[in-house]
C-alpha positions in Angstrom: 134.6 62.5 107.3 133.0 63.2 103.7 129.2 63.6 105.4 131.1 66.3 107.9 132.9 68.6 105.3 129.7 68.4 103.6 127.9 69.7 106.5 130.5 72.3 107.0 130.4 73.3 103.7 126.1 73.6 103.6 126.1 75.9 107.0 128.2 78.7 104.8 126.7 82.4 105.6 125.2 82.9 102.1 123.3 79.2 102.8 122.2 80.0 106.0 120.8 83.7 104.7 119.1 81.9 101.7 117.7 79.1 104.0 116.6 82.2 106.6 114.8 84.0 103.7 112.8 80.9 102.2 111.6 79.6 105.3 110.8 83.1 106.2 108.7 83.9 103.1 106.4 80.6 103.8 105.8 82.1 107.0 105.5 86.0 106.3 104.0 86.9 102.5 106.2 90.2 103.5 109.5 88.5 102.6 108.4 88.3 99.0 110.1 91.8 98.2 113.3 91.2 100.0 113.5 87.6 98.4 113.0 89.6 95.1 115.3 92.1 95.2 118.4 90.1 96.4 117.7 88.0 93.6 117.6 91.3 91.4 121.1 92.5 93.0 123.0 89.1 92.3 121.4 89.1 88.6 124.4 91.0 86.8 121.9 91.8 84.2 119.5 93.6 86.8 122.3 94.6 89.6 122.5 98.0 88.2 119.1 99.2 87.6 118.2 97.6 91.2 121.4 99.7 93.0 120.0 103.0 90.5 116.2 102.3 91.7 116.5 101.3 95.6 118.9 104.2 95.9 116.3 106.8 94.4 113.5 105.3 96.3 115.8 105.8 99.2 117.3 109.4 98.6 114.2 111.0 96.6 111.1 109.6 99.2 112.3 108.0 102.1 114.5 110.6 103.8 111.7 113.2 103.0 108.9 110.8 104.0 110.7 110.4 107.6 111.6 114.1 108.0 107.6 115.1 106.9 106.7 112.4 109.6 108.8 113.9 112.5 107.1 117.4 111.6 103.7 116.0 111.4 103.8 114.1 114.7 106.2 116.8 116.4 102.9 119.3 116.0 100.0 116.6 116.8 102.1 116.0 120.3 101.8 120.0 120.7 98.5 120.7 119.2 96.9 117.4 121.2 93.0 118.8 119.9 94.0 117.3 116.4 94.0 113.8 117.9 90.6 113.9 119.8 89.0 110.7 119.6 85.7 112.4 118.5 83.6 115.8 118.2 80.8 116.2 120.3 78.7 117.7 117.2 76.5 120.7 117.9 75.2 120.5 114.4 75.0 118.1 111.3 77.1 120.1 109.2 80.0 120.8 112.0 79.9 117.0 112.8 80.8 116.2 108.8 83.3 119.4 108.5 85.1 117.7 111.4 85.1 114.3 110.1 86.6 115.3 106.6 88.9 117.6 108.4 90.0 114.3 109.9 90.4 112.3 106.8 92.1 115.4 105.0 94.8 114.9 107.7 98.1 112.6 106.5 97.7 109.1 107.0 94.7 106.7 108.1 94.4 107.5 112.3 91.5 110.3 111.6 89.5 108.1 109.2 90.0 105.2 111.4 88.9 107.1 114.5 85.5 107.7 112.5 84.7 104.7 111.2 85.5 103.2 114.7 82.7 106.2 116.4 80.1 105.2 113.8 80.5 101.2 114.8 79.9 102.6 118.0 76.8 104.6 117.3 78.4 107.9 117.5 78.4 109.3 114.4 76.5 109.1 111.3 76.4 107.5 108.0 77.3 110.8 106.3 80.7 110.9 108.7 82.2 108.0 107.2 81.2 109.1 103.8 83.2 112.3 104.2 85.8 110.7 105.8 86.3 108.2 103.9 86.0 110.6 100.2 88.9 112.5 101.7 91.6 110.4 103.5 94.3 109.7 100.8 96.0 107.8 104.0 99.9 106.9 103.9 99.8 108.0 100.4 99.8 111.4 101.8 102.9 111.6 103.2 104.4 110.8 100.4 103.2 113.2 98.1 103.6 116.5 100.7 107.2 115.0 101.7 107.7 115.2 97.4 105.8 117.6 96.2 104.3 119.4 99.2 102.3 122.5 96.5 100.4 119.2 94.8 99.6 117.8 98.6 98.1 121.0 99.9 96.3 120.9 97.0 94.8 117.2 97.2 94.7 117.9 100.6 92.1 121.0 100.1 90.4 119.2 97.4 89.4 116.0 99.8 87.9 117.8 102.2 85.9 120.2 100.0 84.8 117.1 98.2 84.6 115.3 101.6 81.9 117.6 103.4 79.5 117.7 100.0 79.8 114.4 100.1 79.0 113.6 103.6 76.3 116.2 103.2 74.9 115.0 100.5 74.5 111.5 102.0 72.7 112.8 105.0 70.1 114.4 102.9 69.0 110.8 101.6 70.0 108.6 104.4 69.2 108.8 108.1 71.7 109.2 111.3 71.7 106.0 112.3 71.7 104.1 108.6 73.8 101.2 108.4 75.2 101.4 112.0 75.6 97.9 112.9 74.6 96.4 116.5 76.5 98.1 119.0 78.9 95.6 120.6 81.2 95.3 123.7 84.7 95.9 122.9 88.1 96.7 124.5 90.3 98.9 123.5 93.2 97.5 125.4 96.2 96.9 123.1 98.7 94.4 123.9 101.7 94.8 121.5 104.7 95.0 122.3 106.8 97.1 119.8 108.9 95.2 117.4 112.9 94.3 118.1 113.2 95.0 114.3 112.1 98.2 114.8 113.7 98.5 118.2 117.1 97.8 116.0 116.5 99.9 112.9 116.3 102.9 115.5 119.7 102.6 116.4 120.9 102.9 112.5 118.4 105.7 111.7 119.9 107.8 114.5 123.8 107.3 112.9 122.3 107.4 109.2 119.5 110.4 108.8 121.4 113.6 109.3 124.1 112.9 106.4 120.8 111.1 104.7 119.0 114.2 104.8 122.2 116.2 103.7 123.1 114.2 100.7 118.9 114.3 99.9 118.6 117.9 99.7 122.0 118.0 97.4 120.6 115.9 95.4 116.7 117.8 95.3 118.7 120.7 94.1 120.3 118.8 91.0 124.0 118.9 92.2 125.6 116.2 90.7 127.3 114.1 92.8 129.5 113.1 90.4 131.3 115.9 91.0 132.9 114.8 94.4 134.2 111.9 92.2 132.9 108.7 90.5 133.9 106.7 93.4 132.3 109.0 95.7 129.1 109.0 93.4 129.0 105.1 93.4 129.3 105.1 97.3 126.3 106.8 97.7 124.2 104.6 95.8 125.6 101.2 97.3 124.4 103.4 100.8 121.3 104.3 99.3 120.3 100.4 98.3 121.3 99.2 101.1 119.2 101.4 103.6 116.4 100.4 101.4 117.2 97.1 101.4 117.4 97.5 105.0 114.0 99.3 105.4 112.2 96.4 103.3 113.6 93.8 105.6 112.3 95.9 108.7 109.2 96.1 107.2 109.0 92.4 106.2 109.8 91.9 110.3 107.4 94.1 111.5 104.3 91.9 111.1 103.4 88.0 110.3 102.5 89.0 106.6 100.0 86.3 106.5 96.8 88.3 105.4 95.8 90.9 102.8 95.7 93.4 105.3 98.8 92.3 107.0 100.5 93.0 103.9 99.1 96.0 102.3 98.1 97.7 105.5 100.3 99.7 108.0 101.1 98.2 111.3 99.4 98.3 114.6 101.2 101.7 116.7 103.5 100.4 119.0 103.4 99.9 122.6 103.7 102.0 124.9 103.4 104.8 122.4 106.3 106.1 120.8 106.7 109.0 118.0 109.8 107.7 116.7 108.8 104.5 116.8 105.7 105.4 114.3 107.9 107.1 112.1 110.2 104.8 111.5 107.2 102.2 111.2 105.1 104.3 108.7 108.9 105.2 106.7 109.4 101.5 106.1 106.0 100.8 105.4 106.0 103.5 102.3 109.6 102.9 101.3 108.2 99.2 100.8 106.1 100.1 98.5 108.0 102.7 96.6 110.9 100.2 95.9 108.5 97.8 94.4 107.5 100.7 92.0 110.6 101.8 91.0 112.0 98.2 90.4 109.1 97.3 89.0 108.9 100.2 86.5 112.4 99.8 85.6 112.2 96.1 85.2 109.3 96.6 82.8 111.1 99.3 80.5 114.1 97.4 80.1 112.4 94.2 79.2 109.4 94.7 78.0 109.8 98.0 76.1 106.7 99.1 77.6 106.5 103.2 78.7 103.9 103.3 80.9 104.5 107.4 80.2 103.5 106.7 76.8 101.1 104.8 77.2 98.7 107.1 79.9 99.5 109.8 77.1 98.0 107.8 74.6 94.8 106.2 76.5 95.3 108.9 79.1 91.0 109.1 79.1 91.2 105.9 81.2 93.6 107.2 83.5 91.0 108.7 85.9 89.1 105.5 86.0 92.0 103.3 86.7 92.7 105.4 89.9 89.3 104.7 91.0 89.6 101.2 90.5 92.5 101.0 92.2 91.3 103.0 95.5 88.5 100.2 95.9 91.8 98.4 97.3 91.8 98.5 100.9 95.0 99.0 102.4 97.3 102.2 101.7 100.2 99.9 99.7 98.0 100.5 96.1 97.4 103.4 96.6 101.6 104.6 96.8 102.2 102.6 94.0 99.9 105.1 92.4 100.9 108.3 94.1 104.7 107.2 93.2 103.7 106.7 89.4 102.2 110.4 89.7 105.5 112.0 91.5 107.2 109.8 88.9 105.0 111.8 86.1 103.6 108.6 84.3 100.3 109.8 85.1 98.6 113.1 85.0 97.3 114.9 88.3 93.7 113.9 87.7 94.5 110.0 88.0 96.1 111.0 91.2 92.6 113.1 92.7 90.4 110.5 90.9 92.3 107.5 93.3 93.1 109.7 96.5 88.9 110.8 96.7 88.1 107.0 96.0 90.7 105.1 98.0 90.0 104.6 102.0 93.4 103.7 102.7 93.5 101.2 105.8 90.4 102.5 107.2 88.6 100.4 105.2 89.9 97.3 107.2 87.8 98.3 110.5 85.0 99.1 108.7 85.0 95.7 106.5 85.3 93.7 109.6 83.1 95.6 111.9 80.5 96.9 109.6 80.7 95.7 106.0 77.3 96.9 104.7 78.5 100.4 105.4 81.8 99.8 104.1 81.0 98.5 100.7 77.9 101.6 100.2 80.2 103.7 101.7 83.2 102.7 98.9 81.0 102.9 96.0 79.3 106.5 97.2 82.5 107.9 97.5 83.6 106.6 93.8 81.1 109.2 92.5 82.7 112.0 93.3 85.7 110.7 92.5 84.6 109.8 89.2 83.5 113.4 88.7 86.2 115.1 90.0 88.6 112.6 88.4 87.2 113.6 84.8 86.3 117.1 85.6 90.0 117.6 86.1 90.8 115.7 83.0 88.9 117.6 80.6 90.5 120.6 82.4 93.7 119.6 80.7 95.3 118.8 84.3 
């Protein structure tokens, strides 16, 4: 009788969610974050500051993210000529104008689509070069869903800096340099879109209008408070808990075994779905931006460290810190950066001097199909990051 109470007793709901989560996170490196931040919400020292940060990550990026996502691939599905797989070139310099305009585009699909010609013999070193200086990838979205002035601007500044560069590394390297043998591949995809994802559909459709609603409110400093303090404390348990929601889908939505796995976006979904994208790409930044914020806040309150203070004060390595960070591969990084920017812990010219060195996920293809290219390509596209980087620095941005 004693051995079956205490059965009953160990298969409690809060035992079974903790027993789901650990042997999750052995499995999936992705549960990490979720493990992390329930621990943060039951910690009574930390539960504030982790309601306070998951609901700004929430309400300040996520909602904005998702709406600039639903524009962007709203006018690729009418404007279809953004998506071609590849520019027959008629002349050197059209062929890098084209692949920078690719890069310069939000996210990682125009970078990947010309590192994935050049493996294939179909476009030149200089290409990858240009795309590769001016994708900013996921980080893209973003900063234009945030502060859409300073992503037109990045946005311009890539792919000026992208076609010099690309340019520039045609006039000292051949066509065909680097391009490894050309192999037999298939482009067949096999997934099978994701039940988490499948799910979170069905909440997003109930949750984003009054998301969006209480968003903009909020963009245009009207206190909430105002509707009442219970009202005001509402929204932020909805806020964390959509986040907390979006982390888990994310944490679902791949094995999390690898680097890439992890820091990377996932594969599109099949059969092809815009909604199903977005909601994939939201989670996928929202992710990151959570870590940020808690991670920020965690460090203030316990450390004493202001990392605001602390740029201002060695703000000279700033540019170079970017830089170091884009030679991550994977788009993850590189929001924790742009989020630290929107966040104004860093100045503008950390921000260029990252998003012009920084491949985003593109760089995962080109490690694994040609990784000479890859790693010359990474290091000639910290030069004019670098430059640009410092040249804005010393401009007092």
């Amino acid at each position: 009788m004693t051995i079956w109470v205490a059965l009953m007793f160990s298969y409690t709901p809060l035992n079974i969610l903790s027993s789901f989560f650990i042997q999750s996170f052995f499995a999936n490196k992705r549960f990490l974050l979720p493990v992390i931040l329930l621990i943060c919400l039951a910690s009574p020292p930390l539960h504030h500051i982790s309601i306070s940060s998951m609901s700004d990550a929430f309400f300040q990026v996520s909602i904005f993210v998702a709406a600039t996502l639903f524009i962007y691939y709203f006018l690729i599905e009418k404007l279809p000529q953004l998506e071609l797989t590849y520019l027959s070139t008629k002349s050197p310099l059209l062929e890098l104008c084209f692949a920078a305009f690719l890069g310069a585009l939000p996210g990682c699909g125009g970078a990947i689509i010309v590192v994935t010609q050049f493996t294939k013999g179909q476009a030149s070193f200089g290409s990858v070069v240009a795309v590769l200086t001016a994708t900013m990838g996921d980080a893209a979205f973003l900063l234009i869903a945030t502060n859409p002035f300073d992503g037109l601007k990045m946005m311009c500044i890539g792919l000026l800096v992208g076609i010099i560069s690309g340019y520039l590394t045609n006039m000292f390297h051949k066509r065909d340099f680097l391009v490894p043998p050309v192999k037999q591949t298939s482009d067949a995809c096999n997934l099978n879109t994701n039940k988490a994802i499948v799910f979170s559909k069905s909440i997003w459709k109930v949750i984003l209008v009054p998301s969006i609603i209480i968003a903009i409110l909020m963009a245009t400093n009207i206190d909430m408070g105002m509707f009442g303090i219970t009202v005001n404390h509402l929204i932020n348990i909805f806020g964390a808990s959509m986040a907390l929601f979006a982390v888990i889908t994310w944490a679902l939505s791949s094995k999390g075994q690898s680097y890439q796995e992890i820091t990377g976006e996932e594969e599109s979904p099949q059969p092809p779905s815009k909604v199903y994208k977005v909601l994939q790409d939201t989670h996928f930044v929202t992710a990151w931006v959570v870590a940020s914020f808690m991670l920020f806040e965690i460090l203030v309150k316990y450390t004493g460290i202001d990392l605001a203070t602390w740029f201002s004060h060695f703000a000279y390595l700033a540019p170079l810190i970017g830089v170091i960070i884009g030679f991550l591969p994977g788009c993850g990084p590189q929001i924790v950066v742009t989020t630290l920017y929107i966040q104004g812990i860093i100045p503008f010219s950390a921000l260029a001097a990252n998003a012009i060195s920084n491949d985003g996920d593109a760089l995962f293809p080109a490690i694994a199909m040609a990784p000479k290219a890859a790693f010359v390509a990474t290091l000639y596209s910290a030069i004019p990051a670098l430059f640009i980087g410092y040249g804005l620095y010393f401009y007092g941005v």
